[in-house]
C-alpha positions in Angstrom: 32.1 -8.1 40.0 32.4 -6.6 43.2 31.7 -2.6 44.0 35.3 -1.6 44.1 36.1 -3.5 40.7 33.1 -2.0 39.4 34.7 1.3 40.3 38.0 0.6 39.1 37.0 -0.5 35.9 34.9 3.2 35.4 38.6 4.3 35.7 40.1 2.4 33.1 40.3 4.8 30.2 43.0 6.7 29.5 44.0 9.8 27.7 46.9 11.0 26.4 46.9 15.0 26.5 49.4 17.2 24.7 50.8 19.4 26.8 52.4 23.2 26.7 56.1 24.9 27.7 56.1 27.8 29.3 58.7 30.3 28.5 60.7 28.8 30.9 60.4 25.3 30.0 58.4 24.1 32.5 55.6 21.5 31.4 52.1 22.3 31.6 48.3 20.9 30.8 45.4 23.3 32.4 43.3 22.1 35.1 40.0 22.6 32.7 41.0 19.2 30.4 41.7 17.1 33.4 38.4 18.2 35.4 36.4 17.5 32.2 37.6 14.2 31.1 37.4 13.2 35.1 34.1 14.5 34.8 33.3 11.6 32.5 35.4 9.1 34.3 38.5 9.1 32.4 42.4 9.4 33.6 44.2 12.4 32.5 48.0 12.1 31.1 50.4 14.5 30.2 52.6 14.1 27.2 56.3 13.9 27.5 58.2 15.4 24.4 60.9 12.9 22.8 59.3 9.7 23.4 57.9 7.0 20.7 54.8 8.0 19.9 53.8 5.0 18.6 54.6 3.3 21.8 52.2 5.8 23.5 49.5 4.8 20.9 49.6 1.5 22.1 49.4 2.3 25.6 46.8 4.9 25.7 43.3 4.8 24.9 42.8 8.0 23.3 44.5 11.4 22.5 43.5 15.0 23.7 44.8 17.3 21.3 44.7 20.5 23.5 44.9 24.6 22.8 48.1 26.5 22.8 50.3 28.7 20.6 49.9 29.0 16.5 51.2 26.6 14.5 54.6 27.1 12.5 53.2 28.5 9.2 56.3 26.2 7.7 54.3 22.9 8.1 52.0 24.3 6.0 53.9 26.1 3.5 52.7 29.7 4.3 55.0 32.5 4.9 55.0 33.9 8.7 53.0 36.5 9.3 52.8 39.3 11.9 50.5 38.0 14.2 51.6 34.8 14.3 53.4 33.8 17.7 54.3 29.9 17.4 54.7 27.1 20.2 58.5 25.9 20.0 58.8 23.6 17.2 59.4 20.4 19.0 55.5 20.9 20.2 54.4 21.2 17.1 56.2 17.8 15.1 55.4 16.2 18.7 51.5 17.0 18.1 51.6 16.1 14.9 53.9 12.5 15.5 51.2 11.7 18.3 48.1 12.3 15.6 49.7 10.1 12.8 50.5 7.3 15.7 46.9 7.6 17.3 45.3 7.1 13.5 48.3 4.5 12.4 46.5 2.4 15.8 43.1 3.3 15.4 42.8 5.3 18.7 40.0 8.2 19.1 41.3 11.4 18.8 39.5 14.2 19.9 41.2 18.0 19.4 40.3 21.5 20.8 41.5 24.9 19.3 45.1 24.5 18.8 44.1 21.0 18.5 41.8 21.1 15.4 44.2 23.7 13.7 47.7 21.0 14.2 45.1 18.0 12.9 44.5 19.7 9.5 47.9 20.7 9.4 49.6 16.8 10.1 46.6 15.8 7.5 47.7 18.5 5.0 45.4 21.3 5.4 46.6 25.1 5.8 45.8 28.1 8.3 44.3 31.4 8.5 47.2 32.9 10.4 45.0 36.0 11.6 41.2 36.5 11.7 41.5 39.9 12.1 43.5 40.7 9.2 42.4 37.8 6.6 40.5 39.8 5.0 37.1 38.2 5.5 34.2 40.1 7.6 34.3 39.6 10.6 34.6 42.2 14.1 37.7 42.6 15.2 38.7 40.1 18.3 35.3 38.6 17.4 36.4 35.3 18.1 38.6 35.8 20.9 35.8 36.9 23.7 38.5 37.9 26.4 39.8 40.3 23.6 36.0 41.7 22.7 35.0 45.0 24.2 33.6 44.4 26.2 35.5 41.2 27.1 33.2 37.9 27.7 34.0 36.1 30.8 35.2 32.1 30.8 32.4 30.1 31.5 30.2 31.9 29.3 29.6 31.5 25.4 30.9 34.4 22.8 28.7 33.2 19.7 26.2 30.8 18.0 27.6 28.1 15.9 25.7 25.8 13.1 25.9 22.1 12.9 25.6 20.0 9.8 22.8 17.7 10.1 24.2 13.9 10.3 27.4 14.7 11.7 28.3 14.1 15.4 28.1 17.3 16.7 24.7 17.6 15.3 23.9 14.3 17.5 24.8 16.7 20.5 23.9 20.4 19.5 21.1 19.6 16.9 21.1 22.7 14.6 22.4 25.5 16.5 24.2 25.9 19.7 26.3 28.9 21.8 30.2 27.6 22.1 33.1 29.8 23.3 35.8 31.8 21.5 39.6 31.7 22.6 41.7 31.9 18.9 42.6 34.5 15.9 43.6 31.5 13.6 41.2 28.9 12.0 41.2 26.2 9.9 41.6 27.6 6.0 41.8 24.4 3.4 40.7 21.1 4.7 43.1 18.6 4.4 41.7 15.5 2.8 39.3 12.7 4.4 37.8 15.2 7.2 34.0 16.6 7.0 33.3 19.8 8.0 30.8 19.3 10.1 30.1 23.2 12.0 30.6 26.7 11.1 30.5 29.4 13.4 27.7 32.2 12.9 30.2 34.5 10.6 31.4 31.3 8.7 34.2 30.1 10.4 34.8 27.0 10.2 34.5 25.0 13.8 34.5 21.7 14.1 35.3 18.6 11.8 35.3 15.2 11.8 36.2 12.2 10.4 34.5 8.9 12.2 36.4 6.6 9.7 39.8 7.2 11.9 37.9 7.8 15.1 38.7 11.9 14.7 36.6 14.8 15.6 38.0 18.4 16.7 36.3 21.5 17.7 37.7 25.2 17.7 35.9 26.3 20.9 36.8 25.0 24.4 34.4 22.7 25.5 36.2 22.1 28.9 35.6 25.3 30.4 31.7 24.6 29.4 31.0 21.4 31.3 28.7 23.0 33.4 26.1 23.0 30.2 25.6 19.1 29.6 25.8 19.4 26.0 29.5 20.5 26.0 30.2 17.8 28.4 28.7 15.4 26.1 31.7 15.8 24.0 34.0 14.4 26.2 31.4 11.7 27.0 31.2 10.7 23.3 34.7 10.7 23.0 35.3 8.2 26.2 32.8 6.1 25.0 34.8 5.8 21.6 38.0 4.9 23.6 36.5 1.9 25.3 
């Protein structure tokens, strides 16, 4: 093989991202998930909304479930609560259309904030619709460092979280590691089939996964970390799964 198709080929895998509207409907991905997965050699995509998602399982390698708006408490059965400002609802049965097809193929799917929470919803599992009014202790805007007083800058880390030994993100982090904070809901019931796998320092829980169907999904933004190695790994680990 020749240098340039030695180069080409680092190219070759490619992600599927989910992307945003704006309040204008204009179609949006931030510059932080393409810069990370091109940081690990991989193309960046962005979703289109009313295509076949099962078509776009078969020509993609992988899916980046990314952050965004709160999930319609309807998909999970949950009455709507004050807090809770939702993406349009043709972003959320578009997320969730693109995880079922992704699993349906057996294509790695790796999700970030928004993108852990609309996984355990299309797999069944419910909400906490507001951290700072769940109930449980915890400081207020505690996991939303931009919120904090005073706020914690992006590129820096807001808390500790704890890794189960075993698990994939223990691979990467080994026991204990500093991660980011950008969301007032979190995963509440598990849905079925995924393990999980971190908790943040207050007991929140953070990551999951489920290496059966190729599925793992953090609540912290590892793309605006990939300056520290370790956060990078993830997207590493989850290139390395698509090929």
């Amino acid at each position: 093989m020749n240098s340039r198709e030695s180069l080409l080929d680092e190219f070759m895998v490619k992600i599927l991202c989910t992307s945003r509207v704006t309040d204008n409907n204009r179609l949006y991905i931030l510059q932080s998930y393409i810069d990370a997965l091109k940081a690990v050699n991989a193309d960046a995509y962005i979703c289109s909304y009313g295509n076949d998602t099962d078509e776009a399982a078969s020509i993609f390698d992988g899916l980046l479930v990314t952050g965004g708006g709160d999930v319609n408490p309807d998909l999970y059965r949950a009455a709507r609560e004050p807090a809770t400002h939702t993406e349009p609802d043709f972003v959320d049965y578009t997320d969730i259309a693109l995880i079922k097809s992704f699993i349906k193929a057996n294509k790695p799917i790796f999700g970030i904030c928004r993108g852990i929470q609309i996984i355990n919803v299309a797999l069944g599992g419910t909400l906490i619709q507001d951290l700072n009014t769940c109930g449980k202790d915890i400081i207020e805007n505690y996991h939303y460092q931009s919120k904090q007083m005073p706020a914690v800058e992006t590129g820096r880390t807001a808390h500790n979280a704890m890794f189960a030994p075993g698990s994939l993100l223990y691979s990467i982090f080994g026991s204990q590691y500093p991660v980011n904070s950008y969301h007032h809901q979190a995963v509440d019931q598990v849905a079925d089939g995924l393990n999980v796998t971190c908790y943040s320092d207050d007991g929140i829980i953070e990551g999951f996964e489920d290496l059966a169907r190729n599925l793992f999904a953090v609540q912290w933004h590892p793309e605006r970390l990939i300056h520290d190695k370790k956060h990078l790994e993830l997207f590493r680990r989850f290139i390395n799964m698509c090929k």
